[in-house]
N, C-alpha and C positions, 0 to 999 in steps of 0.2 A: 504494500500500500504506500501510496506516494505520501509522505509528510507533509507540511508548508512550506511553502517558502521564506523564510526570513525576509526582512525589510530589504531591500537593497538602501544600503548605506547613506545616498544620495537621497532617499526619501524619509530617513533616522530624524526625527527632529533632536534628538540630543547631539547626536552628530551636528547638524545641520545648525544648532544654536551655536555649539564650538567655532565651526568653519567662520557663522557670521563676526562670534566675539571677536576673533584672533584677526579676520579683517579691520574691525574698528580701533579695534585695542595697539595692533602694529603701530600705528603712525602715533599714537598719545603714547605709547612706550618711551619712543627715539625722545619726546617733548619731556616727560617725565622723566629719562634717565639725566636728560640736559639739567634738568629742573633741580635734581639732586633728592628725589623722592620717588618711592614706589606708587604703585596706581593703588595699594589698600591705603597709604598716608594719604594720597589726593582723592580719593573718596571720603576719608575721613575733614581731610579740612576743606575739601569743598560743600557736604554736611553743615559743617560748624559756620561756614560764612552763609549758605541758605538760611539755616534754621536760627543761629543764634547759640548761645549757653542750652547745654545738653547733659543729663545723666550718660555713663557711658553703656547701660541696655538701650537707650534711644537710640545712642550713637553707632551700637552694634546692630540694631533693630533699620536702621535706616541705610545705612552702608554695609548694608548685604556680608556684615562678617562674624563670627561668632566672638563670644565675649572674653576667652583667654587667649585668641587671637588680637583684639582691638586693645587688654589689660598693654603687650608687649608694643603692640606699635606705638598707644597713647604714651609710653615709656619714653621709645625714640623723637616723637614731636617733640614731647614736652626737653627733654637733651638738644633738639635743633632749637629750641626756644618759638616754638611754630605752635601750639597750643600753652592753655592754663587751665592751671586747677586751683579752683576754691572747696571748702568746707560747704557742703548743702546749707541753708541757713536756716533749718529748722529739724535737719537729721542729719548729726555728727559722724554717722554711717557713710555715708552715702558721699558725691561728690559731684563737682559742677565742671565742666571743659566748657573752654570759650575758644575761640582762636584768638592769637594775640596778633602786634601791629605786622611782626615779622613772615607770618602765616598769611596774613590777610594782601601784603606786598607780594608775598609768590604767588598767592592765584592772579593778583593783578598781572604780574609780570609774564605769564604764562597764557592771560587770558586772547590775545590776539590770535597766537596759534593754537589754541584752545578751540575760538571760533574759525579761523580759518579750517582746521581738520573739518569741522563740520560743516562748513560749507561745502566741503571737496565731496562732502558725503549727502550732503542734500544735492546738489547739483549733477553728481554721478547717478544716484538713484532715482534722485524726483523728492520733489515737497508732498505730493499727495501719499507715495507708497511709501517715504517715510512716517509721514503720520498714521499713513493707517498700521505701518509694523509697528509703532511705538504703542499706539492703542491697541493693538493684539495681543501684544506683549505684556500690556499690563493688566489686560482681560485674563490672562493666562496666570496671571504671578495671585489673581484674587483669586482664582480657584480654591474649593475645597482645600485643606492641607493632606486629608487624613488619605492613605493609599489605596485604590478600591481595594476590596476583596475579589 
């Protein structure tokens, strides 16, 4: 009896997520390697210049990283002087990350080719099929969490 056929690879969406990441992600690399930070630090402080002063479960919560992963990078920002940490002001537990002046100067100084990358990438694909991959994309991230059965 003939089995199934497996996905062919080309139609793998975990595949096909990878291919897309490593397309977007290549050229912010070479920018970020210039930049003298990794792409979880410039998630992390580009985060922190959206949102503002953050617990760091938001921080890990919103920059797609887990929490003893973000505990060791918040380590190395706050060593480049690129974030802060305050005392939470009503739970001595707990803790407050802001970006500081020097964090806030590398996304500026970064930001022109920041937007230029993404022009090359709206311009290459299209403004409408990027907006619609970006809104699939986040249709897809509210799904359910839990794994069917």
């Amino acid at each position: 009896m003939n089995q199934p056929r497996p996905t062919e690879t080309n139609r793998s969406l975990p595949i096909a997520l990878l291919r897309a990441r490593e397309k977007v992600m290549g050229p912010i690399r070479n920018m970020l390697s210039n930049a003298g930070v990794t792409e979880q630090q410039w998630r992390v402080l580009r985060v922190l210049d959206e949102m503002g002063t953050l617990d760091p479960t938001e921080i890990a919560d919103r920059s797609c990283l887990l929490l003893p992963s973000l505990t060791r990078i918040l380590q190395t920002l706050e060593g480049k002087n690129l974030i802060l940490r305050e005392p939470h002001p009503t739970d001595r537990r707990k803790q407050q990350i802001s970006i500081s002046k020097s964090g806030r100067q590398l996304i500026l100084d970064n930001m022109e080719e920041s937007q230029r990358l993404t022009a090359w990438l709206r311009d290459e694909f299209g403004q409408d099929k990027l907006d619609a991959l970006l809104d699939l994309l986040n249709e897809l991230d509210q799904l359910d969490r839990h794994t069917p059965s």
